[in-house]
C-alpha positions in Angstrom: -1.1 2.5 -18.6 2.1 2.7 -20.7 2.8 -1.2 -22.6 6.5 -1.1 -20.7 5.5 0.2 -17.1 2.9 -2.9 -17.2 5.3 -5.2 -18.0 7.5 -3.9 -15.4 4.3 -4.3 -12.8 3.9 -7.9 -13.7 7.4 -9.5 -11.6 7.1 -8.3 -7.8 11.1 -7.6 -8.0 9.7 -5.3 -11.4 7.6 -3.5 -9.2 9.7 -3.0 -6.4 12.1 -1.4 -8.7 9.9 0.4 -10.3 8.2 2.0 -7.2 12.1 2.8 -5.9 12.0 5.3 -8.3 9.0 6.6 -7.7 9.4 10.1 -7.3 6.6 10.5 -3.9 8.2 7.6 -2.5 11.7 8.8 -3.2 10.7 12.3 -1.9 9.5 11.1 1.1 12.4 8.3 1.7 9.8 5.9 1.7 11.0 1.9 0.7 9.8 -0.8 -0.3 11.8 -3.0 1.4 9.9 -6.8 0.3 6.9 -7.9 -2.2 5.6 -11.3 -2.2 6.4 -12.9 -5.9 2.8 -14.2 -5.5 1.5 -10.0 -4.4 0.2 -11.7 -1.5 1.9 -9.4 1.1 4.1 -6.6 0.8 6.6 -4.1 3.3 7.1 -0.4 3.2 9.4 1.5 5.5 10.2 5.2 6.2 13.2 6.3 7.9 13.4 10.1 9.5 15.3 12.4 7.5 15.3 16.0 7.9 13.4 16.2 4.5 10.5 14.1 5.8 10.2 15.3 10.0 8.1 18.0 10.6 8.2 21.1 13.0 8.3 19.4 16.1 10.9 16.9 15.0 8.9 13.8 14.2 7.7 12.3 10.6 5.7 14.2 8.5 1.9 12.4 8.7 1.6 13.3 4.6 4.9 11.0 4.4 3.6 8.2 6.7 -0.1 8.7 4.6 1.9 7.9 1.1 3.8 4.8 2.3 0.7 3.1 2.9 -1.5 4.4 0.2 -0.9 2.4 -3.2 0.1 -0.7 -1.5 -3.2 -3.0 -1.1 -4.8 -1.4 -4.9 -1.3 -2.6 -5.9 -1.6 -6.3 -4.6 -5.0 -6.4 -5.1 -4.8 -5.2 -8.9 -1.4 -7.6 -9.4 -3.4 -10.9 -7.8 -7.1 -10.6 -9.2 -5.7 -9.9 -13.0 -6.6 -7.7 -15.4 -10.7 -8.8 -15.5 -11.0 -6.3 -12.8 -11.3 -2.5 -11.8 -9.2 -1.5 -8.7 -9.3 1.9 -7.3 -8.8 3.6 -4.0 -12.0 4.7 -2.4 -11.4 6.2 0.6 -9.1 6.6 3.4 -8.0 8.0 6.9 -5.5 8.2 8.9 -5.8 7.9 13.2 -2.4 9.5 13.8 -1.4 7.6 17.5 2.3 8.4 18.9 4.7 10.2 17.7 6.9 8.7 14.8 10.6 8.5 15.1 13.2 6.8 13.4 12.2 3.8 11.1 8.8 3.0 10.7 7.3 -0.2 8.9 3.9 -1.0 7.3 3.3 -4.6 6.2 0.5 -5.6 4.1 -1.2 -9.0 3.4 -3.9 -10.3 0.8 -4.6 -13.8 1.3 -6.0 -16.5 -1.3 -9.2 -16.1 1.6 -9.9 -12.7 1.1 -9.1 -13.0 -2.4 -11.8 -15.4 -2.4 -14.3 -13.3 -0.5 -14.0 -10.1 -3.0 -14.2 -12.7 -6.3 -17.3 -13.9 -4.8 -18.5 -10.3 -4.2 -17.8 -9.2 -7.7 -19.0 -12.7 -10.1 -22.2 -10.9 -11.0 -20.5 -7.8 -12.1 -21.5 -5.7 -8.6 -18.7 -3.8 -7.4 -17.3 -4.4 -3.8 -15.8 -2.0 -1.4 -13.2 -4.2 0.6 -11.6 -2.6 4.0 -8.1 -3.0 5.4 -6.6 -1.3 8.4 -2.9 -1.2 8.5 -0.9 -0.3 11.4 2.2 2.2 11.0 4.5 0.8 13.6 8.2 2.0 14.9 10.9 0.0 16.1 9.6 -0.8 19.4 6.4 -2.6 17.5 4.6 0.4 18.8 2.1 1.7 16.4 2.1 5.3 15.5 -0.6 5.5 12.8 -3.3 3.1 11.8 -4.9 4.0 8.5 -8.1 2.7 7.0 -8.2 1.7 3.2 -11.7 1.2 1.2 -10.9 0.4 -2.5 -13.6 0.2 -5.2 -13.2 -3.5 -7.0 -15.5 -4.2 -10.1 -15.1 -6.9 -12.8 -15.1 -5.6 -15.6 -17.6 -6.0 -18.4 
């Protein structure tokens, strides 16, 4: 990764900018609207525009897909330090309700879990940590829940 954008990713206000002009997220009108100066937690949200509502009027699941995805390999990569490999895995996407209006993911790593994939990873094995997060709209409603499996490794 570029010397500069690193740098960038190492403040939680850096990053925050930095993903604002993300060009998916921008596309998509995706924000991030908070990131924990410690990367323990984080909060996206998508608004409806015409440029992210599908046919029948509602958001776009690709668009409520990408405001999720980089968020926990984010954290993670930010809090465990540059001993480690971080990649996304796998995911899916249970789409629930209809989305409408602003929707909000929020995302949370804490020192336990933190812990938990350290432990997993001390002889050099990798671990394949899970998080569900829940797409909800105003109401509190949720309209997607998606499933993240990352692939975490130290490194050698």
């Amino acid at each position: 990764m570029n010397r500069n954008i690193r740098q960038w990713f190492s403040s939680a206000k850096g990053m925050r900018l930095l993903l604002a002009t993300f060009i998916p997220y921008r596309g998509a009108g995706i924000r991030v609207t908070h990131i924990a100066e410690d990367f323990s937690s984080a909060t996206v949200e998508m608004r409806k525009y015409r440029f992210n509502t599908n046919y029948v009027g509602t958001h776009f699941g690709g668009s409520l897909y990408s405001m999720v995805d980089p968020m926990y390999m984010l954290l993670l990569m930010r809090r465990l330090g540059n001993d480690y490999i971080v990649w996304d895995k796998f995911a899916s996407i249970d789409f629930i309700r209809p989305g409408t209006g602003t929707v909000t993911a929020r995302f949370s790593l804490t020192d336990e879990r933190l812990n938990e994939i350290r432990e997993a990873t001390a002889g050099g094995d990798k671990h394949l940590p899970e998080w569900d997060v829940d797409v909800l709209n105003e109401d509190g409603e949720v309209v997607a829940r998606v499933h993240k499996v990352l692939y975490v490794r130290k490194k050698r």
